[in-house]
ZATOR-215158 format. One record per atom (N, C-alpha, C, CB): x, y negated, z; residue in three letters; atom name; residue number from 0. Coordinates in Angstrom, 1 decimal. Each point is the difference from the previous one (the first is absolute). Glycine has a CB too. Layout:
// ZATOR-215158
{rec {X,Y,Z},ala,CA,NUM}
...
***
This chain:
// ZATOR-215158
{rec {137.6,-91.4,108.1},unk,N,0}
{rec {-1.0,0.6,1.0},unk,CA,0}
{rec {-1.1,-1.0,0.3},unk,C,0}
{rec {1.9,1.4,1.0},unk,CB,0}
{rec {-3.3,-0.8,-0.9},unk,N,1}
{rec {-1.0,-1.1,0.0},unk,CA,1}
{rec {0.1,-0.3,1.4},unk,C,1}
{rec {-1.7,0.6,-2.0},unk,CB,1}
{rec {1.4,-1.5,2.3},unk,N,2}
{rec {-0.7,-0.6,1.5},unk,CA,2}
{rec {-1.1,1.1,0.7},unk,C,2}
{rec {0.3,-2.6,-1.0},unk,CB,2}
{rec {0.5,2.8,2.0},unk,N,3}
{rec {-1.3,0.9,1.2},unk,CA,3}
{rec {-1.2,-0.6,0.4},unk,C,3}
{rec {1.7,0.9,1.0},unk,CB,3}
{rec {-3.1,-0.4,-1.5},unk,N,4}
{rec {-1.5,-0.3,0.2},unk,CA,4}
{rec {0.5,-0.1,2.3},unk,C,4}
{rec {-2.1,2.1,-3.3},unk,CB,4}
{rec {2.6,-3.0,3.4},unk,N,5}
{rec {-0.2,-0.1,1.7},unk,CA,5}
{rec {-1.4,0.1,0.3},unk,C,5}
{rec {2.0,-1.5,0.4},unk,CB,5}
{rec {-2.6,0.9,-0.6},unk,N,6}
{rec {-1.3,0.3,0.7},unk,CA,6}
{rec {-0.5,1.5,-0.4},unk,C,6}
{rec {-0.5,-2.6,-0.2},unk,CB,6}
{rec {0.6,3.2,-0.3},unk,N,7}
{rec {-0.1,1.6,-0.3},unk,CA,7}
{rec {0.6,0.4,1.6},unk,C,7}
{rec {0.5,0.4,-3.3},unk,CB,7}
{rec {0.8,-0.4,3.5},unk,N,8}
{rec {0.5,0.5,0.7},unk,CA,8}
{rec {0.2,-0.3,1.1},unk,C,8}
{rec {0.5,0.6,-1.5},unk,CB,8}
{rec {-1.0,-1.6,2.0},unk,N,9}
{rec {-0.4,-0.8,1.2},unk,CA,9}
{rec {-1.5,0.5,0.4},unk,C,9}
{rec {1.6,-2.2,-0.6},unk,CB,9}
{rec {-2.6,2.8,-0.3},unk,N,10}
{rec {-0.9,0.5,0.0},unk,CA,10}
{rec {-0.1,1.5,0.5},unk,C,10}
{rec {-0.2,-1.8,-1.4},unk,CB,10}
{rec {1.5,2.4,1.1},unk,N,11}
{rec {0.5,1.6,0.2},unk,CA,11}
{rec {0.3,0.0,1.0},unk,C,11}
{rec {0.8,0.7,-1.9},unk,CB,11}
{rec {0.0,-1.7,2.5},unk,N,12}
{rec {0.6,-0.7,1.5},unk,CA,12}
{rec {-1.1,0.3,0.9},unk,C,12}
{rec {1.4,-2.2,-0.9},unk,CB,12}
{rec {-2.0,1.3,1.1},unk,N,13}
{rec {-1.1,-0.5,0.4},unk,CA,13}
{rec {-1.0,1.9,0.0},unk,C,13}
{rec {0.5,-3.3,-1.3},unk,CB,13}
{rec {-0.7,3.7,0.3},unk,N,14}
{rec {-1.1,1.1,0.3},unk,CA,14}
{rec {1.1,1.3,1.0},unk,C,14}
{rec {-2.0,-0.5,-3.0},unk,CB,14}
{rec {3.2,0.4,2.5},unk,N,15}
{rec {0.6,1.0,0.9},unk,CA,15}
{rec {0.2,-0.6,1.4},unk,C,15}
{rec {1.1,1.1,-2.0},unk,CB,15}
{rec {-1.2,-2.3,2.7},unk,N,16}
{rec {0.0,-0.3,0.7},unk,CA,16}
{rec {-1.2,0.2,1.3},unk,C,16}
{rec {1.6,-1.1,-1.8},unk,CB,16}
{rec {-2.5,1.1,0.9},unk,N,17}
{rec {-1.4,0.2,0.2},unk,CA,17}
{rec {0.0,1.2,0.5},unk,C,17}
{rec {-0.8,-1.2,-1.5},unk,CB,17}
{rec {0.9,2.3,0.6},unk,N,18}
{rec {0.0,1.3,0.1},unk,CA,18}
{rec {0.7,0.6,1.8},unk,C,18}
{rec {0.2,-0.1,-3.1},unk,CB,18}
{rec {1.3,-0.1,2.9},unk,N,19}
{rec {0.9,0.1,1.1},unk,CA,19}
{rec {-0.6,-0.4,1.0},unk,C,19}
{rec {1.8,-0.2,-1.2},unk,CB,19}
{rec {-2.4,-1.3,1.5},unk,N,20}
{rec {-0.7,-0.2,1.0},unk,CA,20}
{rec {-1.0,1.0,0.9},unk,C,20}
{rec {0.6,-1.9,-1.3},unk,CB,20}
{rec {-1.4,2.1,-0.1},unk,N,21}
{rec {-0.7,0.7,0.7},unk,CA,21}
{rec {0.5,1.3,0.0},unk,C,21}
{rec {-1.7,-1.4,-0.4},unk,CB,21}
{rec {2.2,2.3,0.2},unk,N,22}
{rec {0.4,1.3,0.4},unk,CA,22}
{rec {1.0,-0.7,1.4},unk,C,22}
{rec {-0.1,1.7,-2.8},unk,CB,22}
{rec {0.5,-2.6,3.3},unk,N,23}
{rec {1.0,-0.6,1.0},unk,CA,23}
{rec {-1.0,0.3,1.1},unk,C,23}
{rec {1.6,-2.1,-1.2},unk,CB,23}
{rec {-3.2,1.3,0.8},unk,N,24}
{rec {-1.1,-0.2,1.1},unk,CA,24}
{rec {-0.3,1.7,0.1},unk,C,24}
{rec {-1.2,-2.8,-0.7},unk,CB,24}
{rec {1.1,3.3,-0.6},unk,N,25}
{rec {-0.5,1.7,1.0},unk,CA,25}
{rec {0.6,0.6,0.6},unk,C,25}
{rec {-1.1,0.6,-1.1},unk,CB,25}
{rec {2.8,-0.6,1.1},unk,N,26}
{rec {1.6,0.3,0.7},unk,CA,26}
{rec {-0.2,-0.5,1.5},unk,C,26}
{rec {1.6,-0.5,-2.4},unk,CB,26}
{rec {-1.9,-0.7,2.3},unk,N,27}
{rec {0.1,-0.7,1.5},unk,CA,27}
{rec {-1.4,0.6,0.8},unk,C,27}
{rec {1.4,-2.5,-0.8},unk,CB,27}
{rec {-2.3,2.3,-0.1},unk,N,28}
{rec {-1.6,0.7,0.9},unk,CA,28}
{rec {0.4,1.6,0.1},unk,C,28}
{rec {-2.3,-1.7,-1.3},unk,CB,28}
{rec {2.5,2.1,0.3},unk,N,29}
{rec {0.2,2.0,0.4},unk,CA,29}
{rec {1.4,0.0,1.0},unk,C,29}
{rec {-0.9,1.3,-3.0},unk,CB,29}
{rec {1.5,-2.2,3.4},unk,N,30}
{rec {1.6,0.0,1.0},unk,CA,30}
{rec {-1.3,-0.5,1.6},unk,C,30}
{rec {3.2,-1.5,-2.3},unk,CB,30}
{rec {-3.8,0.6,2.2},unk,N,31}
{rec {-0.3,-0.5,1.2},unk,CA,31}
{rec {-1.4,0.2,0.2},unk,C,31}
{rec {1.8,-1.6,0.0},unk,CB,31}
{rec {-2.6,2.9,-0.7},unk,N,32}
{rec {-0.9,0.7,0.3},unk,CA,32}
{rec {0.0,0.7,1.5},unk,C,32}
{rec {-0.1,0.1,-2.5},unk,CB,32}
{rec {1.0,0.3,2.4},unk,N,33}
{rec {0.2,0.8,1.8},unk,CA,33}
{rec {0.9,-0.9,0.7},unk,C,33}
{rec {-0.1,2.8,-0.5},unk,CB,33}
{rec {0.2,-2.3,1.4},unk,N,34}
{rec {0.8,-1.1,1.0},unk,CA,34}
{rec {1.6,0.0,0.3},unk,C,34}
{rec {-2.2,0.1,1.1},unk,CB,34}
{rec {2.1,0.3,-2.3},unk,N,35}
{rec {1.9,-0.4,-0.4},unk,CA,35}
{rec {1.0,1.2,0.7},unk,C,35}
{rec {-0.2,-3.1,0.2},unk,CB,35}
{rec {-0.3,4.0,0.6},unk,N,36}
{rec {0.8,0.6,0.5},unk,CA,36}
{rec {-0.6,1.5,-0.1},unk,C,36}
{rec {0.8,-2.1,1.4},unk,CB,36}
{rec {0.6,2.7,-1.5},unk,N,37}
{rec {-0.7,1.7,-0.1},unk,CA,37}
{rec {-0.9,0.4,0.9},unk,C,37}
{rec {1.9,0.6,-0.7},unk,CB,37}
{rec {-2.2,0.4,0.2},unk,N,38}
{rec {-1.2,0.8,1.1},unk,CA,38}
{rec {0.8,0.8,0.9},unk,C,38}
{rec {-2.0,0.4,-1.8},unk,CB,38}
{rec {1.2,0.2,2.9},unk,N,39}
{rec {0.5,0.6,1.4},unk,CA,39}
{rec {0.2,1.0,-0.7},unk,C,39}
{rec {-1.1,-0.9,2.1},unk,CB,39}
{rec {2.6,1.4,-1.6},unk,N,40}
{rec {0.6,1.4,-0.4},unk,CA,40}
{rec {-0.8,1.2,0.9},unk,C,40}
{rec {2.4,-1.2,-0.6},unk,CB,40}
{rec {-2.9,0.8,1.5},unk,N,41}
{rec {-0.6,1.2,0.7},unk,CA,41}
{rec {-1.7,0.1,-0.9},unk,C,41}
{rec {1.6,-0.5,3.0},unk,CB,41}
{rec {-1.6,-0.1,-4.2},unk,N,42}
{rec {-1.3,0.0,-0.7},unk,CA,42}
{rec {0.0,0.5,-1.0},unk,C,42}
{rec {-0.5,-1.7,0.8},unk,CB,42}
{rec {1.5,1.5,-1.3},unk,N,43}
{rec {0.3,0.4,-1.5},unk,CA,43}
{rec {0.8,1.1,-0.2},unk,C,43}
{rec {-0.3,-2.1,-0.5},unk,CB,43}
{rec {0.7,2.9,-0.7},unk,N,44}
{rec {0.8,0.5,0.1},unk,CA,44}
{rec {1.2,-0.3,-0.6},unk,C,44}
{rec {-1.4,1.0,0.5},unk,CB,44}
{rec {2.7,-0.5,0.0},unk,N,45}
{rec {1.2,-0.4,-0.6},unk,CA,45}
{rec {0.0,-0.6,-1.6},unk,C,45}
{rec {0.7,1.9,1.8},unk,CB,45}
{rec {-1.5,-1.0,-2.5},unk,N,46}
{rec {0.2,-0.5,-1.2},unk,CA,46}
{rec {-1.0,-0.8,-0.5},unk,C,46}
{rec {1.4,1.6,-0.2},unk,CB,46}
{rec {-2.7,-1.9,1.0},unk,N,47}
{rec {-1.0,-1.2,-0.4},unk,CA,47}
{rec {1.0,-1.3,0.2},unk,C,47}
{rec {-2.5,1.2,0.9},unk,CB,47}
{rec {3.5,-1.2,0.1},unk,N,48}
{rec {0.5,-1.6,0.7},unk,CA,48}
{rec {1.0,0.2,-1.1},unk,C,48}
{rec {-0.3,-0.4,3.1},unk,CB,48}
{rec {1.2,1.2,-3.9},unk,N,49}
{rec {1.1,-0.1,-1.2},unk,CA,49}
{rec {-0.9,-0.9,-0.3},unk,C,49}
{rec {1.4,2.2,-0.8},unk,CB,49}
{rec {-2.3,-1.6,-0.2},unk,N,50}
{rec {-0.8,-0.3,-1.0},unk,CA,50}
{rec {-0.5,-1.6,0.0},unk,C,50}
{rec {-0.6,2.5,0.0},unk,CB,50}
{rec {0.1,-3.1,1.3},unk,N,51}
{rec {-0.5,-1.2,0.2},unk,CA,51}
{rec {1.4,-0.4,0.5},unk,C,51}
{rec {-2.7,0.3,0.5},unk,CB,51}
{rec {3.9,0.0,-0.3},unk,N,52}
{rec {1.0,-1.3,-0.2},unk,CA,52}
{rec {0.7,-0.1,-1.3},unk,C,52}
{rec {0.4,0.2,2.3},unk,CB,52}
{rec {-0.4,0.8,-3.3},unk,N,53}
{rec {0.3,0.1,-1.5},unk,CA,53}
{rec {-0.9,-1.0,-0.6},unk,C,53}
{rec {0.7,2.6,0.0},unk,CB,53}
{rec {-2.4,-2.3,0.1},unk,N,54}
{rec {-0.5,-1.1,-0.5},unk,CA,54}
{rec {0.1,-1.4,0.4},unk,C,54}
{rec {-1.1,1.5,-0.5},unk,CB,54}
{rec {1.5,-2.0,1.8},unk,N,55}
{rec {0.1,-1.2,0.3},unk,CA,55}
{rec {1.6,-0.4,-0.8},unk,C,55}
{rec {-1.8,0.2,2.5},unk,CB,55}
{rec {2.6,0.3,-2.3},unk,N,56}
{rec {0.9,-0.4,-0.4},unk,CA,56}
{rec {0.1,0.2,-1.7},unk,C,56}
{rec {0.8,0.4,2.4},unk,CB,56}
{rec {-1.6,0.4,-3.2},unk,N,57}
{rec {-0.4,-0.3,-1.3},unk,CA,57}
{rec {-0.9,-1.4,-0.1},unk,C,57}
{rec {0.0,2.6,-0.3},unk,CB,57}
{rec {-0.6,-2.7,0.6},unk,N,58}
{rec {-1.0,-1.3,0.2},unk,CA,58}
{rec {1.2,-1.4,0.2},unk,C,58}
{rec {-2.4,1.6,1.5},unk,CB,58}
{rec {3.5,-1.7,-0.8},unk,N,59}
{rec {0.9,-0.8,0.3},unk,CA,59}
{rec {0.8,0.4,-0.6},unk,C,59}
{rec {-0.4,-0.6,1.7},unk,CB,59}
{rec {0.3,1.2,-2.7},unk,N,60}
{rec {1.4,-0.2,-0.9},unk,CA,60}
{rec {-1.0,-0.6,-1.7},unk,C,60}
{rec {2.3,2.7,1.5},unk,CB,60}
{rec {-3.7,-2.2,-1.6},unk,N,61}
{rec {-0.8,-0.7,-0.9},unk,CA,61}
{rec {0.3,-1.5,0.4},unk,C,61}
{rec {-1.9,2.0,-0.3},unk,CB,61}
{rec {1.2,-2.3,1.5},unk,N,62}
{rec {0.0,-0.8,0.4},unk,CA,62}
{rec {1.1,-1.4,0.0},unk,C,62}
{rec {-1.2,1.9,0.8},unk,CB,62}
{rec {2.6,-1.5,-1.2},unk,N,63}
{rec {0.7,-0.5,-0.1},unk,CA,63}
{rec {0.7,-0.6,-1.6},unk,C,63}
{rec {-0.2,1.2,2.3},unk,CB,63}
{rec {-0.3,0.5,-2.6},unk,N,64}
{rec {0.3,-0.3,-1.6},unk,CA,64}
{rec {-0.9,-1.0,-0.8},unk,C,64}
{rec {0.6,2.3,0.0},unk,CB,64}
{rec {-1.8,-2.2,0.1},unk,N,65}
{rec {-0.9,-1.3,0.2},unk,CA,65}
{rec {0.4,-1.5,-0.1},unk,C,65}
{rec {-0.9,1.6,1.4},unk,CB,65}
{rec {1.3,-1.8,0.1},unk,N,66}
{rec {0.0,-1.3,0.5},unk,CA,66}
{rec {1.5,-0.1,-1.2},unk,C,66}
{rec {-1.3,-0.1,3.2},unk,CB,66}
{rec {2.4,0.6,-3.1},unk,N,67}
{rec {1.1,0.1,-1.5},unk,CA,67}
{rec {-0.8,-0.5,-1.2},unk,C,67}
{rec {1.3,2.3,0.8},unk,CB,67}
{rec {-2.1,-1.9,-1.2},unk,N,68}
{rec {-0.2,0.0,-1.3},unk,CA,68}
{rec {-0.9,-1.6,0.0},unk,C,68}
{rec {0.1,3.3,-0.6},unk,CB,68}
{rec {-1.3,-3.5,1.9},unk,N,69}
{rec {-0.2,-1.2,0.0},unk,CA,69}
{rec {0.8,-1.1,0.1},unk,C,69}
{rec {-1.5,1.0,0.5},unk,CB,69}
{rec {2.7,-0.7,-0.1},unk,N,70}
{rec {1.2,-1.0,0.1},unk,CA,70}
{rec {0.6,-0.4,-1.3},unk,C,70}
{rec {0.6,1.0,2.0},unk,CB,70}
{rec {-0.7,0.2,-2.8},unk,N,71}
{rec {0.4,-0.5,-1.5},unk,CA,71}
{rec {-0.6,-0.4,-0.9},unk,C,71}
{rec {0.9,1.2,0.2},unk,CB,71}
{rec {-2.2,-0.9,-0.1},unk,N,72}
{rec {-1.1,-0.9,-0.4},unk,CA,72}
{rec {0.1,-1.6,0.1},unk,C,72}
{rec {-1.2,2.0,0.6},unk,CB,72}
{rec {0.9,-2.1,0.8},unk,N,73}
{rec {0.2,-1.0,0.8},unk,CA,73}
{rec {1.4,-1.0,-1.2},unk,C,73}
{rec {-0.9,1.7,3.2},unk,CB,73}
{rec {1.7,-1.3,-3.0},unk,N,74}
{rec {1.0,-0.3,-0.6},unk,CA,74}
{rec {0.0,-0.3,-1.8},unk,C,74}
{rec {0.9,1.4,2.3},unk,CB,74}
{rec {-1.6,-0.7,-2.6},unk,N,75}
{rec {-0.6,-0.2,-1.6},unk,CA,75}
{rec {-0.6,-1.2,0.1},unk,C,75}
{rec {-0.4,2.3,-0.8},unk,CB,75}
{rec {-0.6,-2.2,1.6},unk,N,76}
{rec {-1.2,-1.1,-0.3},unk,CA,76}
{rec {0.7,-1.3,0.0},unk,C,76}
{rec {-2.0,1.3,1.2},unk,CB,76}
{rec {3.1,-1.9,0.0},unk,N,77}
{rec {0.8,-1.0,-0.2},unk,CA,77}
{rec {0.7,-0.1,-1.0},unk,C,77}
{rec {-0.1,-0.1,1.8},unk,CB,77}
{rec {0.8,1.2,-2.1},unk,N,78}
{rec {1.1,-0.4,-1.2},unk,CA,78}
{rec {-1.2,-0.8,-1.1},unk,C,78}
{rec {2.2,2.4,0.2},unk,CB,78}
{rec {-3.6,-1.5,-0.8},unk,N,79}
{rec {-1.0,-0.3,-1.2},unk,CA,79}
{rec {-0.1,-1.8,0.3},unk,C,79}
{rec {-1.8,2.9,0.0},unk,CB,79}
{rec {1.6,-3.6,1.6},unk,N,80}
{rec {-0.5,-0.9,0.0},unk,CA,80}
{rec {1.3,-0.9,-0.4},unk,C,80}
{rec {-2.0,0.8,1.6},unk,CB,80}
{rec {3.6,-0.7,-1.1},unk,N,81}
{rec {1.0,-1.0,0.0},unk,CA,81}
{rec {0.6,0.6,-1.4},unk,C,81}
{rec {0.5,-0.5,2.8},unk,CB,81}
{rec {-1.2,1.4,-3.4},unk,N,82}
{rec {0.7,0.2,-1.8},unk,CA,82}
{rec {1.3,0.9,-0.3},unk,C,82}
{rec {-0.7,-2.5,-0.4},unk,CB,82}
{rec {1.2,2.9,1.7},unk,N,83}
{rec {0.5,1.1,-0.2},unk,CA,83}
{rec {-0.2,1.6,-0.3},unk,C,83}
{rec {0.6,-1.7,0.8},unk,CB,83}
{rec {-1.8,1.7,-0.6},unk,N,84}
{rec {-0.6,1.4,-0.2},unk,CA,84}
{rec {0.7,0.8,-1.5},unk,C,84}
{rec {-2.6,-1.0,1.4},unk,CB,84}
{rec {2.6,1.7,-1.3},unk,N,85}
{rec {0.7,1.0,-1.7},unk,CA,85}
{rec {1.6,-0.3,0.4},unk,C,85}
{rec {-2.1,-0.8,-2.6},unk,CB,85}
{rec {2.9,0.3,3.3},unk,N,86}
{rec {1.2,0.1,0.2},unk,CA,86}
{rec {0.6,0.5,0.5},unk,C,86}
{rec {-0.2,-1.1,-0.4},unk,CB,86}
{rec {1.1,2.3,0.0},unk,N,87}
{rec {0.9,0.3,1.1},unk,CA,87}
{rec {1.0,-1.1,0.6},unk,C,87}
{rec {-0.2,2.3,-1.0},unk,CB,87}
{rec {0.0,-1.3,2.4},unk,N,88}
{rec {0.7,-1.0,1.0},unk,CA,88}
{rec {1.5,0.5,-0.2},unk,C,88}
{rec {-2.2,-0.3,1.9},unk,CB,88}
{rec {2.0,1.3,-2.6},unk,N,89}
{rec {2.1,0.0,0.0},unk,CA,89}
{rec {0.7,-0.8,-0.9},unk,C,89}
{rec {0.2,2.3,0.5},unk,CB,89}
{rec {-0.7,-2.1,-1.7},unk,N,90}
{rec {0.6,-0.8,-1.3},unk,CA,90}
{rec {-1.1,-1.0,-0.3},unk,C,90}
{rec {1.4,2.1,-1.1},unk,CB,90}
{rec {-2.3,-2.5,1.3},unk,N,91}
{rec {-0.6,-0.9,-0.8},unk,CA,91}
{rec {-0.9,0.6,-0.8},unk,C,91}
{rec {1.8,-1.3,0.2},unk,CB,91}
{rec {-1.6,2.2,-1.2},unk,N,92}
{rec {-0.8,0.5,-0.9},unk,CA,92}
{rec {-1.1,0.0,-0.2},unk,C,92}
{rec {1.3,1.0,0.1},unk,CB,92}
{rec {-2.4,-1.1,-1.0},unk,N,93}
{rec {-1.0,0.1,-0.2},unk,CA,93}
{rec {-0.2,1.5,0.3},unk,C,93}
{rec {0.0,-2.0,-1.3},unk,CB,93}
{rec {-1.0,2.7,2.2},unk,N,94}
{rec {-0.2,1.3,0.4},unk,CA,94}
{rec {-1.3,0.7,-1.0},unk,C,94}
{rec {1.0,-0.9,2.6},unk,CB,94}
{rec {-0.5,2.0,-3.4},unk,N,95}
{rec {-1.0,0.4,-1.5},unk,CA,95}
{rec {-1.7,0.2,0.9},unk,C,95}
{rec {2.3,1.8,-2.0},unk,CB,95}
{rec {-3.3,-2.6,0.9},unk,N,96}
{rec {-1.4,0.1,0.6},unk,CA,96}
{rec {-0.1,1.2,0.0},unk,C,96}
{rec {-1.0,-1.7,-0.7},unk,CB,96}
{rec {1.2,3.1,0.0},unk,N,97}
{rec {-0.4,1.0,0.4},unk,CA,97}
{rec {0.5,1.0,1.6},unk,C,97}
{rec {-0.4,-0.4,-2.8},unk,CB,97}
{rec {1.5,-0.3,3.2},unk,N,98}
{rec {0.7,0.6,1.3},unk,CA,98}
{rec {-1.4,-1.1,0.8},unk,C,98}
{rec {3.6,0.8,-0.4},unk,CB,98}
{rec {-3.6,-1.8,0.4},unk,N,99}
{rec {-1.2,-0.8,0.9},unk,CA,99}
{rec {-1.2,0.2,0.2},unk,C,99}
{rec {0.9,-1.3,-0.5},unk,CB,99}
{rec {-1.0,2.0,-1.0},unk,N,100}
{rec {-1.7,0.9,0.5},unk,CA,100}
{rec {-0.2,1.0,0.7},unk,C,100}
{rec {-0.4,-0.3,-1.6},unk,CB,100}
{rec {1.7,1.1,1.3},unk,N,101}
{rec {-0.2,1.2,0.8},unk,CA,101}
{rec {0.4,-0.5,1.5},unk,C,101}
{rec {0.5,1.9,-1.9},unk,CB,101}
{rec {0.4,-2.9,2.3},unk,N,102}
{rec {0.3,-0.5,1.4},unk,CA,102}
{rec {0.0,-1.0,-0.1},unk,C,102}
{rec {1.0,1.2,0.8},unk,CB,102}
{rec {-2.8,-1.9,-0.5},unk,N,103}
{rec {0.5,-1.2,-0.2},unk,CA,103}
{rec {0.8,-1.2,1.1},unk,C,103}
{rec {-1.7,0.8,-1.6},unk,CB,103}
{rec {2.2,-0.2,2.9},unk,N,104}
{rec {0.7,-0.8,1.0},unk,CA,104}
{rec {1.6,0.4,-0.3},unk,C,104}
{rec {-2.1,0.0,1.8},unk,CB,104}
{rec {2.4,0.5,-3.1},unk,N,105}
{rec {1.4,0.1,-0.4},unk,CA,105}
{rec {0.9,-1.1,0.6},unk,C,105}
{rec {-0.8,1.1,-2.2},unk,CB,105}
{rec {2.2,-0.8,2.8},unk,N,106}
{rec {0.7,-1.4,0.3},unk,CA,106}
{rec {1.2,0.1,-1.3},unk,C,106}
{rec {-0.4,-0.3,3.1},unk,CB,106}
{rec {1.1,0.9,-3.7},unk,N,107}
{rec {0.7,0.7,-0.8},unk,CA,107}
{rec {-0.2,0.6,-1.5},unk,C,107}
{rec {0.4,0.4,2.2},unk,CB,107}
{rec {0.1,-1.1,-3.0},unk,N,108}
{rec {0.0,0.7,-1.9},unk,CA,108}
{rec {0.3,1.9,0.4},unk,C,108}
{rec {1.7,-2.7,-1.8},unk,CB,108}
{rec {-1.4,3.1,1.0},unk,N,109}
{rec {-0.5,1.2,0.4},unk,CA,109}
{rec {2.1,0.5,-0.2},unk,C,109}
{rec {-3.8,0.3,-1.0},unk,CB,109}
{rec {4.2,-1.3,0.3},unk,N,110}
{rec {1.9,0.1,0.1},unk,CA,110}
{rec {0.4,0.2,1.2},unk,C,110}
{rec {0.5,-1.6,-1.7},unk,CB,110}
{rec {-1.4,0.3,2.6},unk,N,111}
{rec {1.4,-0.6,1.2},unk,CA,111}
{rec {-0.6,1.4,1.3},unk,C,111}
{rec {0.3,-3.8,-0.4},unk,CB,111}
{rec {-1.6,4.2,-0.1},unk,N,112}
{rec {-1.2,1.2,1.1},unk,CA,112}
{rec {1.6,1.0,-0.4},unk,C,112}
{rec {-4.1,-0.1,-0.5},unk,CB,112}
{rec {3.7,0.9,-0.8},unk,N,113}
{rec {0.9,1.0,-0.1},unk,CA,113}
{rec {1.5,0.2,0.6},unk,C,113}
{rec {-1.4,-0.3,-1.7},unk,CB,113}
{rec {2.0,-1.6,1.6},unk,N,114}
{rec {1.3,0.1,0.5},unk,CA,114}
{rec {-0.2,0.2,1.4},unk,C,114}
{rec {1.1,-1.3,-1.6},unk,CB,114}
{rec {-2.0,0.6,2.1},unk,N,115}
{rec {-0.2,0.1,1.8},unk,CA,115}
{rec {0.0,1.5,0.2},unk,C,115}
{rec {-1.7,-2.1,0.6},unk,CB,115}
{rec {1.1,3.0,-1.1},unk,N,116}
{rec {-0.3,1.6,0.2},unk,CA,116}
{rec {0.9,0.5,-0.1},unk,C,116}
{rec {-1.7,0.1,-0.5},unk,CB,116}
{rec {3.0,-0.5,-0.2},unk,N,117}
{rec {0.9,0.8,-0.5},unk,CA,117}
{rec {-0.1,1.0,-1.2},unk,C,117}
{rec {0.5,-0.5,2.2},unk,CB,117}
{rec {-1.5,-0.2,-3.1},unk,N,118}
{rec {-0.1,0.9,-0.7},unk,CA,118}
{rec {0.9,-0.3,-1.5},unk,C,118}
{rec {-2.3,0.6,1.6},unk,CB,118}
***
């Protein structure tokens, strides 16, 4: 198996990192556009105030999924720098470049993922 182009994928790191950020910054600006709290029920109607607590709580669950995925990132970018990057963390294995492209904050070969799932 050849050696993984790291800098390729510390580069993929890096731009999805980017990305996430900023959709994080329009999550937090479109959350703390109004003043955090629902509107007066004697203003709205029943189902305008559903609607604006469905989207806030959509927004906080983006929101979250997000900050997750920058965590794994986060977590790539060190392994790339201390040379563990491409390894699963269960067995050791070298983890195949094409599962890293499509994810590249993979922690797992795609064996030890499957066994975790039970599949």
């Amino acid at each position: 198996m050849p050696p993984l182009d790291i800098e390729k994928f510390r580069q993929m790191l890096l731009d999805e990192k980017k990305r996430l950020e900023s959709d994080k910054a329009w999550l937090n600006g479109s959350f703390n556009s109004d003043s955090g709290e629902l509107a007066d029920f004697d203003v709205n109607h029943p189902g305008d105030t559903g609607t604006e607590m469905f989207e806030r709580e959509k927004d906080l669950a983006l929101n979250e999924n997000v900050e997750d995925l920058l965590e794994q990132i986060n977590t790539a970018l060190v392994k790339v720098e201390n040379g563990t990057y491409g390894l699963c963390d269960h067995c050791g294995k070298p983890i195949a470049e094409g599962r890293l492209e499509a994810l590249p904050y993979a922690t797992f070969c795609i064996t030890c993922q499957s066994r975790m799932e039970g599949r």
